[in-house]
KEMIRO-631490 format. One record per residue (C-alpha): x, y, z; residue in three letters. Coordinates in steps of 0.001 Angstrom, whole numbers, plus 500000, padded with zeros to 6 digits. Layout:
BEGIN
XYZALA...
% end
This chain:
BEGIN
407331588103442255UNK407906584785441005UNK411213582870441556UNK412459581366438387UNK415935580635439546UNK415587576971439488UNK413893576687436229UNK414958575116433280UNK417048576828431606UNK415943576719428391UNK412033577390429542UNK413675580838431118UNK415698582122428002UNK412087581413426282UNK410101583115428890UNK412568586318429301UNK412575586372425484UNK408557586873424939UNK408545589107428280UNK411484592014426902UNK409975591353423564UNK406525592661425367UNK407767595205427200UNK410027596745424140UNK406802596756422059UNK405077598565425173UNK408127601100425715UNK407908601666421938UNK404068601731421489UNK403620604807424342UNK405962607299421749UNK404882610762420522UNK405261608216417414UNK403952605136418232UNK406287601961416920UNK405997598429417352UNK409622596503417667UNK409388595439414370UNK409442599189412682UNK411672600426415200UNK414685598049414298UNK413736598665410329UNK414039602168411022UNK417575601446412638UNK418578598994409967UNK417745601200406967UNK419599604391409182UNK422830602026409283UNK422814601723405522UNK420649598679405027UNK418526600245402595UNK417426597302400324UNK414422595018400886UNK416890591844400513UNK419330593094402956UNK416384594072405512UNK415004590454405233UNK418080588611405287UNK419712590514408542UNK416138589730410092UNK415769586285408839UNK412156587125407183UNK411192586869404515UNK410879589728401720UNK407153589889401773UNK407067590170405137UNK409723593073405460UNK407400594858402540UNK404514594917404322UNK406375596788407154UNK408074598711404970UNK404785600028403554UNK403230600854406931UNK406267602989407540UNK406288604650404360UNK402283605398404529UNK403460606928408077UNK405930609056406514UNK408934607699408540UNK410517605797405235UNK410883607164402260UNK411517604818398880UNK412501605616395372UNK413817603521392439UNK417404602619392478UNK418881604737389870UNK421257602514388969UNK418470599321389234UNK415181600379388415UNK413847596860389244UNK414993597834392798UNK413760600076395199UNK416211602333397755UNK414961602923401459UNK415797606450403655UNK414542607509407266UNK412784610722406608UNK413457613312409486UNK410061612221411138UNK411117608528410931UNK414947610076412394UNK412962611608415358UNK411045608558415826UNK413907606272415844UNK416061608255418357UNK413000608458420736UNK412873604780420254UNK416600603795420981UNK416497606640424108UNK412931604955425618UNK414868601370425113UNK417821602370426711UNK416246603969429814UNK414054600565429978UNK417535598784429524UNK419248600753431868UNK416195599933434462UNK416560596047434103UNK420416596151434136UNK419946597752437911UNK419815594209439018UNK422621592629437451UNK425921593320439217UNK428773594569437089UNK430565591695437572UNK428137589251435744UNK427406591987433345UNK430556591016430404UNK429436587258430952UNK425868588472430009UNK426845590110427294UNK429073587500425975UNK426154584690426517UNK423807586628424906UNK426082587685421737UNK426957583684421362UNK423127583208421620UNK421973585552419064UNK424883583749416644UNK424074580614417551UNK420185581705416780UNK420982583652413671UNK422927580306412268UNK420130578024412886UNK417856580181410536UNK420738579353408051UNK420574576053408184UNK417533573810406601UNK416947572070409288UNK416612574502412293UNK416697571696414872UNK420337570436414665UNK421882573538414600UNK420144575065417384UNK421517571455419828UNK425302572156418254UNK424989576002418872UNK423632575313422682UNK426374572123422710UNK429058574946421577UNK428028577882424321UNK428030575574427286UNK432031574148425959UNK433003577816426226UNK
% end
């Protein structure tokens, strides 16, 4: 196994990033119900309540079209059901059927056991600063997609985490 304690730090969150992000779409891709990350969070999102194509794309900084096209592959699937708004007709209303239910709580228990795998090696003392640094992160991430410029926020939100 490679040692990557002394690399940059930056280089590492990048690397560990596209690695999990691999290994999640493995996890998820070996199901009764196959799922790539992608239509496994959608299928959380829209069980949470987020059941508008606006509100998908804007809590995964996408773009509509793009959160459509995985919508439909879902809904061909039969793990998302859609039907007009009644009180919008213009807009359409997004449920989990009880396929896409099954599928999404086979998801969430394969992630946690491949969670609860990787966590083995962090000791439970580092474990609240991990999750800390990685909630600040994903803020500091999800702000720079809010800004036009994605560059300067990204240098204040790393300036801000290593102040704290």
């Amino acid at each position: 196994m490679d040692d990557r304690r002394g690399e940059d730090l930056g280089v590492l969150l990048v690397s560990a990033s596209a690695r999990l992000s691999r290994l999640y779409g493995r996890v998820l891709g070996q199901l009764d119900t196959s799922l790539t990350y992608r239509q496994h969070r959608l299928l959380r999102r829209v069980s949470e309540g987020h059941t508008s194509m606006a509100a998908l794309a804007a809590l995964g900084n996408l773009t509509v079209p793009t959160v459509s096209e995985s919508v439909e592959g879902l809904v061909r699937r039969g793990l998302l059901d859609r039907q007009v708004n009644p009180q919008n007709r213009r807009q359409m209303v997004l449920s989990v059927t009880a396929v896409g239910r099954e599928a999404k709580e086979a998801g969430d228990a394969a992630l946690q056991a491949a969670n609860d795998r990787l966590l083995r090696v962090v000791p439970d003392g580092h474990r609240q600063v991990l999750q800390e640094s990685l909630a600040s992160l994903y803020d500091a991430a999800t702000e720079a997609f809010r800004q036009p410029d994605a560059t300067a926020p990204a240098a204040a939100g790393a300036a801000r985490l290593t102040e704290t």
